[in-house]
ROFI-661428 format. One line per field, with one value per residue (C-alpha): y, x, z; residue number from 1; residue in three letters. Coordinates in steps of 0.02 Angstrom, whole numbers, plus 32768, in hexadecimal, padded with zeros to 4 digits. Each point is the difference from the previous one (the first is absolute). Layout:
% residues N
north <- Y;...
east <- X;...
up <- Z;...
num <- NUM;...
residu <- Ala;...
//
This chain:
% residues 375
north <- 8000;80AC;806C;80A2;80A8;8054;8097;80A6;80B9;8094;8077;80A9;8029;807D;7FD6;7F7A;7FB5;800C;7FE0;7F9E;7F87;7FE7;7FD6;7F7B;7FAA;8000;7FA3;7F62;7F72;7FE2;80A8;8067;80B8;7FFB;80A8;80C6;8052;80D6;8053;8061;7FEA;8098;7FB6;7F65;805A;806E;7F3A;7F9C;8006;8006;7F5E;7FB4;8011;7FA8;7F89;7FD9;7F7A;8051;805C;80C1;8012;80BF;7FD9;7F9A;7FCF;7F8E;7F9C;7FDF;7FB6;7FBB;7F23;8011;8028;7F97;8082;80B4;8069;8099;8086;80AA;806D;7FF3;8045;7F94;7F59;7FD8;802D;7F94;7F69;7FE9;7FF5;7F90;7F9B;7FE4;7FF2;7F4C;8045;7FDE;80A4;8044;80BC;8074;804B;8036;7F64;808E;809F;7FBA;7F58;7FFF;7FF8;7F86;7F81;8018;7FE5;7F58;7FC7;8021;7F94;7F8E;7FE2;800A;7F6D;8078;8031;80B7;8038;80A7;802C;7FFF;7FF5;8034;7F5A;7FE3;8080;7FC7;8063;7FC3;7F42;8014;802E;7F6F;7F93;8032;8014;7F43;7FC7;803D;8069;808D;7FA1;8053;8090;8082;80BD;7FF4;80BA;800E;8092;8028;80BC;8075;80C0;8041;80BD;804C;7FAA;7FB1;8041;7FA4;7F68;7FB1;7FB8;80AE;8037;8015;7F69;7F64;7F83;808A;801A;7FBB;7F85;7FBD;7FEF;7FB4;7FEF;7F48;7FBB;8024;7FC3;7F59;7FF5;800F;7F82;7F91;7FD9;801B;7FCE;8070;8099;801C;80C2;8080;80BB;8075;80BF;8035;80AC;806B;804A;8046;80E3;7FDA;7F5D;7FB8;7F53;7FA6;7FF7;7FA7;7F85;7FA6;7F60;7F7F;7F6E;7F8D;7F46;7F80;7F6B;7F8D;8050;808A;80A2;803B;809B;8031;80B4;8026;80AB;8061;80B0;8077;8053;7F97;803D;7F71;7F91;7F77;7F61;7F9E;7F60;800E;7F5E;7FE9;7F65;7FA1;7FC9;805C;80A4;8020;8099;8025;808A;801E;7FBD;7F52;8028;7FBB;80A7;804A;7FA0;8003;80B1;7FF8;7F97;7F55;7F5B;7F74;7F62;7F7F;7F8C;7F4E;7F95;7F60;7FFF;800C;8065;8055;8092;8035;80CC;8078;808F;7FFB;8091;801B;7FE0;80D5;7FF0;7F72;801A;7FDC;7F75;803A;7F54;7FF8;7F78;8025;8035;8018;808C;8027;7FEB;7FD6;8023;7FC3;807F;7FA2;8030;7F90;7FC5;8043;7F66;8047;8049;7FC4;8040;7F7C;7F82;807B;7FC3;7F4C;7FFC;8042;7F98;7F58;8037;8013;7F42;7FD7;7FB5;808C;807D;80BB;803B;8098;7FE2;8068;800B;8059;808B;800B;8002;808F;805C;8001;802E;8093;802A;7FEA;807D;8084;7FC7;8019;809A;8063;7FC7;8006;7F60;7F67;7F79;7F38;7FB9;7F8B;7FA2
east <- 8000;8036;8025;7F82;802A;8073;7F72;805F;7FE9;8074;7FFC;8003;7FD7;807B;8082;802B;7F67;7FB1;80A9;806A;7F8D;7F50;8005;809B;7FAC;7F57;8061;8055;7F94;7FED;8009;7F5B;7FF3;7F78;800F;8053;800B;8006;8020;7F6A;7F35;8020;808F;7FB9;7F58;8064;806D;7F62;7FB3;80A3;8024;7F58;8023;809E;7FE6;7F4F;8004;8075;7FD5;801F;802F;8013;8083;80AF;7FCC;7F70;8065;8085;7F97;7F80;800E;7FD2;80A6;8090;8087;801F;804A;8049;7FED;7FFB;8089;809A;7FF1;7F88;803F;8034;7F6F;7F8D;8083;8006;7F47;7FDA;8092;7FB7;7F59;8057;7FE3;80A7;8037;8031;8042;8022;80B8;804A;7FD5;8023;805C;808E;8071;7FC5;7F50;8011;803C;7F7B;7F8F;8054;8014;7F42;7FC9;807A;7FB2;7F3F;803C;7FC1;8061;8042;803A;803F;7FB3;80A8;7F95;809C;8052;7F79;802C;803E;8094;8033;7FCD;806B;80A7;7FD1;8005;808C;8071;7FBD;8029;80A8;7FF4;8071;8085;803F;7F7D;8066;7F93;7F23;7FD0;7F39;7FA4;7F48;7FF3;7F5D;7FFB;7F8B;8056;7F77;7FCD;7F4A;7F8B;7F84;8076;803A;809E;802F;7FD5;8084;7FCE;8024;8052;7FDC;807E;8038;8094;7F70;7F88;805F;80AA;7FB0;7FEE;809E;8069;7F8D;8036;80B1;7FF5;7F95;808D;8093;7FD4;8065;806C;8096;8002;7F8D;8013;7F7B;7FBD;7F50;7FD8;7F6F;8030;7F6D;7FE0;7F6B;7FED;7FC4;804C;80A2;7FDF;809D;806D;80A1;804D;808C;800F;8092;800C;8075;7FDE;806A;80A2;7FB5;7FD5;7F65;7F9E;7F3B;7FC5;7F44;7FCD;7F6C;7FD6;7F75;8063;8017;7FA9;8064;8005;80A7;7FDD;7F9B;808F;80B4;8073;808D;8078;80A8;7F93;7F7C;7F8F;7F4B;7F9A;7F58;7F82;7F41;7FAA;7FAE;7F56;7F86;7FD8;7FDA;7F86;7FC7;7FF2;7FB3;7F6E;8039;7FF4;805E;7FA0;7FF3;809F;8006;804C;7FB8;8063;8080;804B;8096;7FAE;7F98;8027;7F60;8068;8097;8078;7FF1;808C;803F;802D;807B;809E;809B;808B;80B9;805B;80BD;800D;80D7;803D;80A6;8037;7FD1;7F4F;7F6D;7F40;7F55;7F65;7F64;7F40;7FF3;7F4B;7FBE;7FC0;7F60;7FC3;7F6E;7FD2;7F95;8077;8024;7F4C;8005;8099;7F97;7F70;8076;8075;7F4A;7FD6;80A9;804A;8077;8074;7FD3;804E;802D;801B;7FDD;80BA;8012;7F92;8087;80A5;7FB2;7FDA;8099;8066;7F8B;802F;80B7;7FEB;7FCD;8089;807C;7FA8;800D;80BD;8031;8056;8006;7FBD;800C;7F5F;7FC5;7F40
up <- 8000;7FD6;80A3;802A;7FAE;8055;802E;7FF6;8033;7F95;808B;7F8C;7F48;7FD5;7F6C;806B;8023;7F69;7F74;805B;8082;7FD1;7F55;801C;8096;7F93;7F77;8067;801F;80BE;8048;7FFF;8003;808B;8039;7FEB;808D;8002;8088;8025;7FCD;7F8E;7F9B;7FF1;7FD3;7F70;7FC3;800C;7F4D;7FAA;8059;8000;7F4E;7FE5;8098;801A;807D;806B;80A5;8025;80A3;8047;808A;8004;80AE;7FB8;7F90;8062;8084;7F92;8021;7F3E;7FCD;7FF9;7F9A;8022;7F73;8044;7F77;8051;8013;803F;80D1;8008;7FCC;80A2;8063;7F92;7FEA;80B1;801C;7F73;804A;80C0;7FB7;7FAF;7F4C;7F80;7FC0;7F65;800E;7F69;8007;8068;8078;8083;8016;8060;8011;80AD;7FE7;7F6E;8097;8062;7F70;7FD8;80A9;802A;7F62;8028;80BB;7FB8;7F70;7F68;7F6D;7FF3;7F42;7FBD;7F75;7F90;7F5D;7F8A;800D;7F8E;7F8A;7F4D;7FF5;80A7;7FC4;7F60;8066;8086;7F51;7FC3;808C;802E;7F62;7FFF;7F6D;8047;8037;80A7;801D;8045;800B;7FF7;7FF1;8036;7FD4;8030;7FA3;800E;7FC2;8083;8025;8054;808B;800C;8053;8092;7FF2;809E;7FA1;7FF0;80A8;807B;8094;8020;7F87;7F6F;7F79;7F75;805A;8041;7F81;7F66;8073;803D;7F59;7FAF;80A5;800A;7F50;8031;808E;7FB1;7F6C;8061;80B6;808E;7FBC;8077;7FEB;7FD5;7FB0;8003;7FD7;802D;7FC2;7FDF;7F4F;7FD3;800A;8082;8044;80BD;7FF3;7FB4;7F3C;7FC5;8033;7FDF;806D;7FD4;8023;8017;8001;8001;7F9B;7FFA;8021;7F7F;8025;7FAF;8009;7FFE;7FE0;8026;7FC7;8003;7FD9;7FE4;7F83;7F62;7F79;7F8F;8061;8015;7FE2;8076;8009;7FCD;802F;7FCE;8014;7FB8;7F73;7FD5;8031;7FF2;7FEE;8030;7FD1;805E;807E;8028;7F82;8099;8064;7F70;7FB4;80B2;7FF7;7F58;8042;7FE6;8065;800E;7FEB;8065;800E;7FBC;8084;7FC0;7F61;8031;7F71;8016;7F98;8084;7FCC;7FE7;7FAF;7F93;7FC2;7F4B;7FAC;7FEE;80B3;8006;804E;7FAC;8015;7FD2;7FFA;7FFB;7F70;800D;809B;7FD2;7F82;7F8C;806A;7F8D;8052;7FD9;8035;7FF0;8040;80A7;8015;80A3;8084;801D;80B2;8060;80B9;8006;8037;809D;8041;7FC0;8074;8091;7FC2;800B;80B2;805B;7FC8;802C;7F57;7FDA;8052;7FC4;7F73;8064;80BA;8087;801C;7F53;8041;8098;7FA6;7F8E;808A;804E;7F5F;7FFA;809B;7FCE;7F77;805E;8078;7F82;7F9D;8091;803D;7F48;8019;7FCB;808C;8020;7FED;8084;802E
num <- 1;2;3;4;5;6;7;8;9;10;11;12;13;14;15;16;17;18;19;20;21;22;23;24;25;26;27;28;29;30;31;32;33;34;35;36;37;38;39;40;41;42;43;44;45;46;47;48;49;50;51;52;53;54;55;56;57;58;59;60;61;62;63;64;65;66;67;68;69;70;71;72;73;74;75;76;77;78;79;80;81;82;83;84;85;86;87;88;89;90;91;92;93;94;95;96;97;98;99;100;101;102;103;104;105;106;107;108;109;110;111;112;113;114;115;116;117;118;119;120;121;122;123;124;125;126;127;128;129;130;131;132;133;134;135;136;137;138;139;140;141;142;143;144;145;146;147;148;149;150;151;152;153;154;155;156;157;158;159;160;161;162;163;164;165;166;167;168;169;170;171;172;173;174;175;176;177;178;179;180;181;182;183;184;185;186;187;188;189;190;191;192;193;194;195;196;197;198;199;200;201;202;203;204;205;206;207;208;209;210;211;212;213;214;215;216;217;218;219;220;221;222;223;224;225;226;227;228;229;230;231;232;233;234;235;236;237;238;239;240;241;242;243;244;245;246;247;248;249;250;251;252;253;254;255;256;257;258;259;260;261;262;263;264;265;266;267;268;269;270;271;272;273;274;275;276;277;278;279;280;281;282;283;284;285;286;287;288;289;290;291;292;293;294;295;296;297;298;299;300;301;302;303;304;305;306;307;308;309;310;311;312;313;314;315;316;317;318;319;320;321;322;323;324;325;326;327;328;329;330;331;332;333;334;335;336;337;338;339;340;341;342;343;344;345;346;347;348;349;350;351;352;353;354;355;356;357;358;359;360;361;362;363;364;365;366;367;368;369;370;371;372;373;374;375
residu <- Unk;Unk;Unk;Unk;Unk;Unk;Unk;Unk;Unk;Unk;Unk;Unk;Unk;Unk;Unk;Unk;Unk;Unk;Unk;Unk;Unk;Unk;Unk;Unk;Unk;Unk;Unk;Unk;Unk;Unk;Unk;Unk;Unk;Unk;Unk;Unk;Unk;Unk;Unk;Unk;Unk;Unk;Unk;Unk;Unk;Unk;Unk;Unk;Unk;Unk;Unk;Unk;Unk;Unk;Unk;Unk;Unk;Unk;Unk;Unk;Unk;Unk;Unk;Unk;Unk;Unk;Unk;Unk;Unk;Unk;Unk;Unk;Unk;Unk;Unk;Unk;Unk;Unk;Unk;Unk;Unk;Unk;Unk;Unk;Unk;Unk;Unk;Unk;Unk;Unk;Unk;Unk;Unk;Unk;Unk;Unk;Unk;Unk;Unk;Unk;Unk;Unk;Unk;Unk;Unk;Unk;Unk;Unk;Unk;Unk;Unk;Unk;Unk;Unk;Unk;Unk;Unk;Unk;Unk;Unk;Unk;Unk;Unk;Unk;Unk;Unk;Unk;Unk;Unk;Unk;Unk;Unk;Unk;Unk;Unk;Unk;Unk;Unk;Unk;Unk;Unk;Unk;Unk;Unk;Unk;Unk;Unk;Unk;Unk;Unk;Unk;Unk;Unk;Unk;Unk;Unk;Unk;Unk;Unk;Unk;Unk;Unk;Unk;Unk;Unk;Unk;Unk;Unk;Unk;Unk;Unk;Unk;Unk;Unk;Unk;Unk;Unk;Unk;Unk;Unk;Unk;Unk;Unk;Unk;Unk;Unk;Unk;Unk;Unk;Unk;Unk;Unk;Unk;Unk;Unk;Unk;Unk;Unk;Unk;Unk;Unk;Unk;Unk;Unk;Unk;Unk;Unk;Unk;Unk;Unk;Unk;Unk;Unk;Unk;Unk;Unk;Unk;Unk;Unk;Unk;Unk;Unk;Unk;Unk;Unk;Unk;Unk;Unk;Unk;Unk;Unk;Unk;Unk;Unk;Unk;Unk;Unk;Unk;Unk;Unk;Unk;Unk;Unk;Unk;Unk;Unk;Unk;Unk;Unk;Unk;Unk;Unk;Unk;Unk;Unk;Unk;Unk;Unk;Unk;Unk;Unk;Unk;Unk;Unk;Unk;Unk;Unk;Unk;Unk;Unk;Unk;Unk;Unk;Unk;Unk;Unk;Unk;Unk;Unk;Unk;Unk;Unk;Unk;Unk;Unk;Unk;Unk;Unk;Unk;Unk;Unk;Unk;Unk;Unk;Unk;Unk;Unk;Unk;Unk;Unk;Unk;Unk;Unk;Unk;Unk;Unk;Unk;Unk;Unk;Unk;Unk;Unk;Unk;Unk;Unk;Unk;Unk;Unk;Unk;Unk;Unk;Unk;Unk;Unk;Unk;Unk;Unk;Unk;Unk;Unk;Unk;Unk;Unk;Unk;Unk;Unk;Unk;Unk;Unk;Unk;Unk;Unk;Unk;Unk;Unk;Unk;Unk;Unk;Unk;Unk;Unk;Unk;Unk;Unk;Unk;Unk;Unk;Unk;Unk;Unk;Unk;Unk;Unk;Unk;Unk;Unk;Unk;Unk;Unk;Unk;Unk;Unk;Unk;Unk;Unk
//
């Protein structure tokens, strides 16, 4: 017999809420979107037809309170923002609910432990919503660096580029506050990249400025990483900036063999944006083709190949085929470490580690120095 749906609440229907978590827990067979919850009668009053319309069968409830304790739900998705993460985490947690929370998984390194350690005592699962390890840029270097294609890999350059020079606006991300800025808005998912291909780094370099004429929180960023793989040194730049009207490109690896360059982002919050859904995932295929969006063709990356490494050196530049992305499989994972047949794709301890280099870049921003990194 098939296991119950996994019934679960999306506290929040901002761009998190309503891009990034309802319509991917909506589309994996087991979980059930049973309920949104708002945070007052009078947001949940202005959400509910635009919902209702989308989601019929799932409830509106106007308080976070009422999901959290409701026996009806067995999954808390934590999509408000960022000060309150915590707060709402650690609730969900002692009411015995597993958690997923939107990044950051909280606004310190600190706090992250005392997240893990309370789902850890109450026997639920706790995952940071790290959705860009789903990304198909980020899939196509994972491929390539797994296949060996670059030989040694010895620099990654990440970029994550917006021109936004006047600053929005009625947005808490560009409030001043609590976890607010851009470190820690798009700062999580290019250091999860990092430590998701590479494992530890050993150093870490960073500069967090506020570049633009009139601006309330940090708008650009730049950190370096160094690791040490075996015996090699190897370095990792994530970048971000407010700033880039042409923008750099979003991967650039290079390695004893080979480089790779990589244009755009991941075409999924787009289509998002533009009104699409993802449909609902076909786990009893099997299929390794189990993508709902691919890249056309114009946005390939390209694959410089040494073909004669010694001089005179001879190259071959070809259009690499970009591995789809699908944040689906972030909630399949969720959906399969509840029934206990899989670890999670991204572990609680993932949310941690990024934390803490966060905190390490600031660290370092604001010693302008280089520091050892250590969990």
């Amino acid at each position: 017999m098939s296991p119950s749906p996994i019934r679960t609440a999306v506290l929040g229907y901002g761009l998190a809420g309503r891009v990034f978590h309802c319509p991917f827990v909506s589309a994996v067979p087991g979980l059930e979107l049973s309920a949104i919850a708002l945070r007052s009668p009078e947001s949940a009053a202005k959400t509910a037809e635009a919902v209702r319309s989308i989601y019929p069968n799932t409830r509106i409830l106007s308080s976070i309170d009422e999901a959290i304790n409701s026996p009806d739900i067995d999954l808390i998705v934590v999509g408000t923002p960022n000060d309150s993460h915590v707060e709402y985490g650690r609730a969900a947690l002692k009411a015995g609910k597993h958690v997923v929370i939107d990044k950051p998984l909280a606004p310190t390194s600190a706090e992250c432990t005392e997240l893990i350690d309370l789902a850890a005592r109450h026997g639920t699962v706790l995952a940071p919503f790290h959705n860009r390890r789903f990304d198909s840029d980020f899939l196509t270097v994972k491929k390539l660096i797994h296949e060996g294609v670059f030989g040694r890999v010895n620099q990654v350059l990440s970029h994550y580029d917006r021109f936004r020079p006047i600053q929005r606006p009625n947005s808490w991300k560009e409030a001043p506050g609590l976890a607010s800025g851009l470190l820690y808005d798009l700062g999580p998912h290019l250091i999860d990249q990092a430590l998701a291909l590479f494992g530890a780094p050993t150093h870490i370099t960073a500069s967090v400025r506020f570049d633009r004429d009139k601006t309330d929180i940090d708008d650009a960023f730049d950190i370096t990483f160094d690791f040490t793989i075996d015996g090699h040194n190897l370095r990792y730049g994530c970048h971000s900036t407010m700033l880039a009207a042409e923008p750099s490109p979003r991967f650039l690896v290079h390695g004893t063999h080979a480089s790779y360059t990589k244009f755009g982002l991941d075409p999924q919050e787009a289509a998002l944006l533009g009104g699409a859904r993802p449909p609902v995932l076909d786990t009893a295929s099997h299929s390794t083709e189990t993508s709902w969006i691919t890249e056309p063709e114009s946005m390939w990356g390209v694959l410089t190949t040494a073909t004669q490494r010694i001089e005179p050196v001879k190259f071959e530049r070809a259009d690499y085929p970009t591995v789809p992305g699908d944040y689906r499989q972030f909630y399949l994972s969720v959906r399969d470490a509840i029934h206990g047949n899989s670890a999670l794709a991204v572990p609680a301890s993932a949310g941690y580690r990024t934390m803490r280099l966060i905190e390490l870049a600031l660290q370092s921003s604001a010693e302008r120095r280089t520091l050892p990194v250590e969990f």
